[in-house]
N, C-alpha and C positions, 0 to 999 in steps of 0.2 A: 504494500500500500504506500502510495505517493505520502510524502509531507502535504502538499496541495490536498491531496484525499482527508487526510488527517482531519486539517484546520478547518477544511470547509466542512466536515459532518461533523466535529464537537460546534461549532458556529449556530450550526442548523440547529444543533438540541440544547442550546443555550438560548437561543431567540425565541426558540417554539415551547420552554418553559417556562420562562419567564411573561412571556404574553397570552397563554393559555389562561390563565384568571382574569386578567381583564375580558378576552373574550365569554369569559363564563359570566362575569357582569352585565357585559353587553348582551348577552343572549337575553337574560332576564327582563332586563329593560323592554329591548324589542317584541317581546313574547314567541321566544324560539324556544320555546320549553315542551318536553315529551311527557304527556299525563299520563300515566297505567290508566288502560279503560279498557284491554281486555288479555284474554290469557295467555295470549302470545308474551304478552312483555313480563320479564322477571324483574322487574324494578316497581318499586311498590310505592314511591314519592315523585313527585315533579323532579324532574331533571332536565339543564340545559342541554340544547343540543345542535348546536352550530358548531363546537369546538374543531371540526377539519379548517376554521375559518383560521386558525394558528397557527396550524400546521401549514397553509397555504402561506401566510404573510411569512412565516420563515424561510419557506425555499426562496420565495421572491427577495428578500433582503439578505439571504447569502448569496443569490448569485449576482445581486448587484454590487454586493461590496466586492465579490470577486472577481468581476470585469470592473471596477472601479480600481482596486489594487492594482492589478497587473492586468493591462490588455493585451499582453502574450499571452494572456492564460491559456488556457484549453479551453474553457467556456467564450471565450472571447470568439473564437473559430466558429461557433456554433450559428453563423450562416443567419445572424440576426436580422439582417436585413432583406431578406431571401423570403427562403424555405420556411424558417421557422415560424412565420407567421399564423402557419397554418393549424398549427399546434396551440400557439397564444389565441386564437380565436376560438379553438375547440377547446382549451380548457377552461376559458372566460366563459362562453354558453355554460355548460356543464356546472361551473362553479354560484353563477347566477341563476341556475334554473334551482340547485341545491340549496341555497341562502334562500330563493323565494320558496320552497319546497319546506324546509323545517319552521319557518315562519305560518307560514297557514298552506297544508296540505295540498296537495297536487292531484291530478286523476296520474292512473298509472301510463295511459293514452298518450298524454300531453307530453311525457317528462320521455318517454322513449322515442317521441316526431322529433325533440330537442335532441335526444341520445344521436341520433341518426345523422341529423343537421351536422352538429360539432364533429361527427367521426366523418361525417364525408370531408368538412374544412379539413384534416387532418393530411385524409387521403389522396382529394385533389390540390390542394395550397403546398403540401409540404411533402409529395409524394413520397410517403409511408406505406407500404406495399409489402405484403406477403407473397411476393415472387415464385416460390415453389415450394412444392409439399412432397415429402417421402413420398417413394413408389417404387417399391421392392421386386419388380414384374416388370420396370426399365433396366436397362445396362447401366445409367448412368444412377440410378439410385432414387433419381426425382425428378417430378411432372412438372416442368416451367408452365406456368401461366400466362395465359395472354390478357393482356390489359386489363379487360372490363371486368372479367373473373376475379383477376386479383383484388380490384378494387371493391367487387362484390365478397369475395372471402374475406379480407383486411376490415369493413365496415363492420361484418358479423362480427369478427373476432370482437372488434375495440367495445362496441357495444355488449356483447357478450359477457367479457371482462369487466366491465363497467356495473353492469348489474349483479353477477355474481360476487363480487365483494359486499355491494351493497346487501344482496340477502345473505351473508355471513355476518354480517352486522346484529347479532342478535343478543350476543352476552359483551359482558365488562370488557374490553381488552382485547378481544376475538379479530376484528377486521385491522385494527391495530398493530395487534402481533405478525398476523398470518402475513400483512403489507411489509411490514419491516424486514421479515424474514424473507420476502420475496425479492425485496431490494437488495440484498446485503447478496440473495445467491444470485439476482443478476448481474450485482457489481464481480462480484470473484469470477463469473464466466468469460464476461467483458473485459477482465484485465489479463483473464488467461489469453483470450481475442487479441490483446492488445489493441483494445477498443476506448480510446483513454476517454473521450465526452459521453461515451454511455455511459461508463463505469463512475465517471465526477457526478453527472446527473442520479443516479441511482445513489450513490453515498449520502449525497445532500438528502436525497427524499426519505431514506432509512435513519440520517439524524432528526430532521425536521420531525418525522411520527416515532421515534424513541422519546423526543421530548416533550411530546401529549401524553406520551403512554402512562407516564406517573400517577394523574388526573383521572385515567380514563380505565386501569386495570382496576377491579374487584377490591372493593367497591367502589365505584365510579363517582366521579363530582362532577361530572362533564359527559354528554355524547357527541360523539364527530357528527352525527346528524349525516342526513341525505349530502352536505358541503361537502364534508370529507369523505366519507365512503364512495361517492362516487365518482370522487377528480381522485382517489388513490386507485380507484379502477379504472379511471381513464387512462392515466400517465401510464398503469402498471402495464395496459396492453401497448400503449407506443410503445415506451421502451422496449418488451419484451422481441418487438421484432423491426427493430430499428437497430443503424449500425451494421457491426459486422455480424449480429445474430441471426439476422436473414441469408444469411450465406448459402451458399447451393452448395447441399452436404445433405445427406441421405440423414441424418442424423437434428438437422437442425430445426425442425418441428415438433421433435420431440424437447428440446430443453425447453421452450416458453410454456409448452403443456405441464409438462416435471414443476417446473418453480412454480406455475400455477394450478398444482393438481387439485387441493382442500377446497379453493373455490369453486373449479369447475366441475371436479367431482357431484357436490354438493348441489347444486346447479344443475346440471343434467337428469339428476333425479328428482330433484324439484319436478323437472319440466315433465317429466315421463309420467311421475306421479299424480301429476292433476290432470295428466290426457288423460291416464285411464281410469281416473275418477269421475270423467267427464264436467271438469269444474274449469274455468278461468285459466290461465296459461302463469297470469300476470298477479293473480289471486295470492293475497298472502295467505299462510297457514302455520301451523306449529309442527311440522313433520322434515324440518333441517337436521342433518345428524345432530346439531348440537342440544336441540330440543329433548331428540330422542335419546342421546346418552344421558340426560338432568331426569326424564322419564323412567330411568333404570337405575337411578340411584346415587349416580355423581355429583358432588357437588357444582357451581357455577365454575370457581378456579379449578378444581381437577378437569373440566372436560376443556378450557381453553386452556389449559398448560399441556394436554392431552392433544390438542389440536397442533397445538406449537409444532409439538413434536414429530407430530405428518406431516407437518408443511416442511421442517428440516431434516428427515429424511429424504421429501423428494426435492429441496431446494442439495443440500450434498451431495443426490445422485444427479443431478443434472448438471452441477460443475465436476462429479467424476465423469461421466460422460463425455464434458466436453475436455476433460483431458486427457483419454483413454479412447476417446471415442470407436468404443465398442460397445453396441445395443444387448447385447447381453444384460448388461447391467442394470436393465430395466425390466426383466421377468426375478433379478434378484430383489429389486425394490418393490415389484408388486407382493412375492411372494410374502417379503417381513411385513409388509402394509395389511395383508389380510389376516396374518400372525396377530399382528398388534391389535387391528379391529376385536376379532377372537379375543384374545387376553381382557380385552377391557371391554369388552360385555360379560366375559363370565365374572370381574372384578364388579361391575357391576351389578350383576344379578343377585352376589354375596351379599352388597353392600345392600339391595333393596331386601333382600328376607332378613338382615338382621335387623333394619329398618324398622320392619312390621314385627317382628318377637319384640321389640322393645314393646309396639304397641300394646 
């Protein structure tokens, strides 16, 4: 890790600590407060929940102090007057659809026409493109994409990403953690790449939300709200396939999956689960694993420290990967994944029959 890497993520989690409680004032004031009003939520008193608002003002003032420093820097290259515009307008939508969203609710409709808006500026403004996808039945390993396709698979994705954080956003610390730990294994893949503005961009974003996470872990003073959870989904799918991570490599579709498995995992079942219940797509409900592990008898912090720990199995198998790059090593991470599933439901199930003997 650079010195530069260093300063600018202790930076990010010293500005996004320090400014996280005035944002929890502010939240209150404006009335950005989450009321328990029905069984989905485990929180049993008003809590604010704008808090991604501080986490957002910190990436923003360390990367201005750090093109303000040095405009050698590496962030300085970053095509500011270009490309990335395209990016600065999709995470502004995103970020003000968020802020007006935890303020006075939104239909689910509305906030995914915005979802779309922001990931196409993304696509077309700053072309961020998913190029090509494993395809082990070519010679070369993978299927290039032509244009429209890519731009059509790259929208799903961001979109995709974007709301799957969002609905892991359900206990203390949970989208928090699982984002940090996604950052820190995109950062280490990217420096393996020797991908030096991804890997800056990611560190910043892994300090900036370690420094809400104090606030925000079990028990919570603060929620990142619809702000944070879904510009930490947003960026986490740029990132994820921007840079040298899009690489035409038989292998390279699988590490943004890996670092983002807990989300998308969780997410697909969501989605499968309400088709064939014939319910809403968009519909929220109580049936997220983390629901269902608190169901069986986990506490709130055992199942999101429990969660952690899937996300950094497959955040470490995805930078083993990318330095071995041998796909083996992902039937060895499914297999401990459904090990460890197993272990902690029969841990759980212990815990819920000694639960009920007490009774």
């Amino acid at each position: 890790m650079s010195r530069e890497s260093c300063i600018s993520c202790v930076l990010a989690f010293l500005v996004s600590f320090f400014v996280t409680p005035w944002v929890r004032k502010i939240a209150f004031s404006i009335g950005a407060v989450d009321i328990p009003k029905d069984e989905r939520r485990v929180h049993k008193k008003p809590m604010a929940r704008i808090g991604g608002l501080a986490i957002i003002i910190s990436i923003v003032i360390t990367l201005l102090i750090n093109i303000g420093f040095d405009k050698s820097s590496i962030l300085w290259s970053f095509d500011i007057g270009n490309k990335a515009w395209g990016i600065v307008l999709g995470c502004s939508i995103v970020v003000i659809m968020g802020i007006l969203d935890d303020i006075k609710p939104k239909g689910a409709k509305l906030k995914l026409f915005f979802q779309v808006i922001a990931a196409l500026m993304v696509v077309l403004l700053s072309d961020v493109r998913v190029r090509a996808i494993s395809n082990p039945f070519s010679e070369s390993g993978v299927l290039i994409l032509n244009y429209y396709v890519s731009c059509l698979v790259t929208t799903v994705w961001i979109v995709g990403i974007t709301n799957a954080i969002n609905l892991i956003d359900g206990l203390d610390g949970l989208a928090a953690g699982v984002s940090t730990i996604s950052y820190i294994s995109i950062f280490f893949v990217s420096m393996i790449l020797r991908d030096a503005r991804t890997s800056m961009m990611a560190i910043v974003m892994a300090g900036a939300v370690l420094g809400f996470l104090p606030y925000n872990f079990n028990p919570a003073k603060i929620f990142m709200g619809d702000t944070g959870s879904t510009f930490l989904g947003f960026t986490l799918a740029i990132i994820s396939v921007s840079g040298r991570l899009k690489a035409y490599t038989a292998i390279s579709i699988v590490i943004p999956v890996l670092i983002l498995g807990v989300p998308l995992f969780d997410t697909t079942f969501a989605i499968l689960r309400r088709l064939f219940s014939g319910r809403p797509i968009m519909e929220a409900d109580r049936g997220h694993i983390h629901h269902k592990l608190m169901d069986r008898g986990l506490s709130q912090r055992q199942v999101v420290l429990l969660m952690y720990l899937m996300s950094a199995v497959l955040g470490v198998s995805a930078i083993w990967i990318t330095e071995i790059r041998h796909i083996s090593i992902l039937i060895a991470v499914v297999i401990f994944l459904v090990i460890l599933l197993a272990v902690s439901k029969l841990v759980a199930d212990v815990l819920k029959i000694r639960h009920n003997d007490k009774k």
